[in-house]
N, C-alpha and C positions, 0 to 999 in steps of 0.2 A: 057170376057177373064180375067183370074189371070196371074197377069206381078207381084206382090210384090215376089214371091218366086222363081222369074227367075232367078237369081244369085246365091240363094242358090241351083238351081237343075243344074244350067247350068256347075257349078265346087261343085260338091260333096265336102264330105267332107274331104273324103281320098285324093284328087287330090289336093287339095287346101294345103292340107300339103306336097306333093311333091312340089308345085310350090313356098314354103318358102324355103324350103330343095335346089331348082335348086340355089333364090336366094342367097341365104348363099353360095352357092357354088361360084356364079359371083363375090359376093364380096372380098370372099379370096384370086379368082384368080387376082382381079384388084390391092387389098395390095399387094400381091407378086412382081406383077408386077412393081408395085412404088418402093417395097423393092434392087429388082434385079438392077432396074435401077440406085439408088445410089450407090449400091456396085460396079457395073459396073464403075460407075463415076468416087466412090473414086480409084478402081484398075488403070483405068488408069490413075487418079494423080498421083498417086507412079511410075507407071512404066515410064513413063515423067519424072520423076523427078529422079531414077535411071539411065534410060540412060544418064542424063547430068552431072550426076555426075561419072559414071564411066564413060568418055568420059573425064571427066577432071582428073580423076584419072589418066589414061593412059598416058596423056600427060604428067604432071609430071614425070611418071616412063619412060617416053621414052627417056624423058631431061636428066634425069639421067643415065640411060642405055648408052646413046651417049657419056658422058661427063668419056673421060680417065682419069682424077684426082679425080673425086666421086668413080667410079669405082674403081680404087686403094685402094681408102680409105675403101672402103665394104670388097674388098680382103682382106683386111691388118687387121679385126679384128680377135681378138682372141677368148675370151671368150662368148658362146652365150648360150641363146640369146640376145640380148640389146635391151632393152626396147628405148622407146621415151624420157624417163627422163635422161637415159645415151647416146645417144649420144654424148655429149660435151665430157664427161671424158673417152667415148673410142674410141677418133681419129676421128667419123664421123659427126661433128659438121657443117662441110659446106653440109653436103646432108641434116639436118635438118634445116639448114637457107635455101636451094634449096626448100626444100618442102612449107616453111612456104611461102615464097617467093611469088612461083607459087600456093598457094590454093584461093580460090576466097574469099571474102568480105562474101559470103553467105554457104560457107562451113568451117569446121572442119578436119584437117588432125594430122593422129597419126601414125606413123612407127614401125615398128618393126627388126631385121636383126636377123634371124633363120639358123638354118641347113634347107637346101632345101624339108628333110623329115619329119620335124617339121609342125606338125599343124600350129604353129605358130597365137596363138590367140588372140586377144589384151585384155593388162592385164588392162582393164578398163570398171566397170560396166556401162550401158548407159540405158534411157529409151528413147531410140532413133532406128531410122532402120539405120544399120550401113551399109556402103556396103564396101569392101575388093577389093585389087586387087594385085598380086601379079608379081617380075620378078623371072629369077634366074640368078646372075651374075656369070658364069662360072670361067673363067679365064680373064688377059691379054697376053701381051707378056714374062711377067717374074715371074708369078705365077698361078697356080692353084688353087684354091681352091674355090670349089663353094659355095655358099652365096644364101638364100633366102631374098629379101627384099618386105616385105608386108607393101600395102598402106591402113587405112583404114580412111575414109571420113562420115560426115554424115551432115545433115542441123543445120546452125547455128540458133540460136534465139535470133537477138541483140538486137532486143526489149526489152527481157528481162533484161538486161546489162547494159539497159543506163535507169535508174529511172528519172521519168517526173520530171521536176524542180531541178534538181541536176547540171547543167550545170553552169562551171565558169563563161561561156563565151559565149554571142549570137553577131551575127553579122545581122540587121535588113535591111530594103528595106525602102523607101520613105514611106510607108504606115502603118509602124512599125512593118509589119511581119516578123518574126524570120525564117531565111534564113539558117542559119548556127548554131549549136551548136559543142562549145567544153567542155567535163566533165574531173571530178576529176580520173577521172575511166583510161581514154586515151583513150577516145571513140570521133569520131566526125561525127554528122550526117550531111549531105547539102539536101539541096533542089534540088540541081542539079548535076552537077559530079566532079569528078578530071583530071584534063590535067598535065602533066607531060614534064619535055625536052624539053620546046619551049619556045617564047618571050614572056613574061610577062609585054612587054615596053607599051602596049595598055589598060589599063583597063577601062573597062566602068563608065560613073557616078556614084557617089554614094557608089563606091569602099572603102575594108579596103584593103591600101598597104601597104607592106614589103620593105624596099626600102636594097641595099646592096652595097659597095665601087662603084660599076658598074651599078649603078640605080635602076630601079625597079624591084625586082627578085620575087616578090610573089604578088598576090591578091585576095581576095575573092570580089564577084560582089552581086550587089541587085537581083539575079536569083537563090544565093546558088552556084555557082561554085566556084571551086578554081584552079588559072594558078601558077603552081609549074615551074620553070627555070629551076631546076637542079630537080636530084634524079627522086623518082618515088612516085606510090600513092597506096605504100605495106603499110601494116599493118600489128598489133601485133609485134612489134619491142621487144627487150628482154629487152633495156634501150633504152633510150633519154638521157642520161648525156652527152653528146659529142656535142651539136650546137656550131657552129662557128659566133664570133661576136655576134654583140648583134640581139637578137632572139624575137620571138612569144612565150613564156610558158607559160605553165601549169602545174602547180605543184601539187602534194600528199603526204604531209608528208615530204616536203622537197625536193623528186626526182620528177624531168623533169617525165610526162607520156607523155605528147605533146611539139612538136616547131616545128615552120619554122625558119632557122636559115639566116644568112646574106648570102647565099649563093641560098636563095630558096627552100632548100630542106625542104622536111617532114618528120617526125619520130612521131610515135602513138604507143604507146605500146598495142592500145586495137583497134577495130573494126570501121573500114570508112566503114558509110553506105552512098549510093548515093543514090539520087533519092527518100529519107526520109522525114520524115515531126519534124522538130528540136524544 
């Protein structure tokens, strides 16, 4: 019996070329396959990451929307559009301390106040996905005049923002790890979070404290937290020159970017990141 030419008779030679041909076919479809599944992935990172940012969009515009003295202030413009950079000098200065206020450590917010039929576009090139959200403030009780206010938000990147080793100021742990960083920039990262409004009379071992006419109003802990007594734990402040008593700063050329003042409070002209590595 001849068995060496079994394989060449058992798959000709025409067949043998279909059966590379099927191959090449498997292969494409399994790359695709792989392809699909990270476009898949990355789509739904974005759209995760869209709903949570218009979700915080909304809530700002709602805060505002509620509030009869912002409201007033939107009626009572004249000239439009107003950009974000005029706000202060036309009357709506507290709806842009409102926004900056309420936007999160991890976003970007920029405004704008239009005619209601106005596109109303933000006048700022970005290589960012921006996302938009808009009201219309109608009237109050003593004026008419309807106002378009758009919000538009997109993700920060304060990594970028705060350069490794530029920091005035670290606050370490028993172990020597850097816990805390504050920069020249008015950036402060922690390791852990910010608490705001409450006793600060308890800090843990190994604590840097802020102490004030009334005891201990501030500290940061060997964990990266900071317990603030007073104020809050906003950011991007427009100045710091105003600490009461003798303070925590951080200077740039002269002007306060950072302090904790004898009162507890914080003032950062630049970005609190929590939950960072300083």
């Amino acid at each position: 019996m001849r068995l060496k030419n079994f394989h060449a008779n058992f798959f000709p030679e025409n067949q043998r070329g279909w059966i590379r041909i099927i191959e090449v076919f498997v292969a494409i479809l399994l790359i695709m396959g792989v392809v699909l599944l990270i476009i898949n992935n990355v789509y739904i990172g974005k759209k995760d990451l869209s709903v949570g940012i218009n979700k915080n969009e909304l809530s700002i515009l709602r805060e505002i929307e509620l509030n009869n003295t912002l409201r007033a202030g939107i009626l009572a413009t004249v000239s439009l559009p107003i950009e974000w950079s005029e706000f202060d000098s036309s009357g709506v200065g507290d709806v842009k301390d409102k926004i900056t206020e309420k936007t999160p450590n991890d976003l970007e917010c920029e405004a704008k106040i239009c005619e209601i039929n106005d596109g109303c576009l933000l006048d700022t090139t970005l290589e960012k996905d921006i996302y938009a959200k808009s009201i219309i403030i109608l009237a109050n009780s003593e004026i008419y005049n309807p106002r378009q206010l758009k919000l538009f938000c997109w993700e920060s990147s304060p990594t970028s923002w705060i350069p490794e080793g530029l920091y005035n100021y670290y606050h370490k742990n028993s172990l020597g790890e850097d816990v805390a960083g504050f920069n020249s920039e008015g950036h402060i990262t922690l390791m852990g979070a910010c608490v705001s409004g409450g006793s600060c009379d308890n800090p843990p071992e190994d604590s840097f404290i802020m102490k004030g006419p009334s005891g201990n109003v501030a500290y940061i802990d060997s964990d990266g937290n900071i317990c603030l007594s007073s104020g809050d734990c906003s950011a991007k402040s427009t100045d710091c020159n105003s600490p009461v008593g003798e303070s925590f700063i951080i200077k740039n050329d002269g002007a306060n970017v950072i302090y904790i003042d004898s009162t507890g409070d914080l003032c950062l002209t630049g970005i609190l990141t929590e939950n960072g590595n300083p």
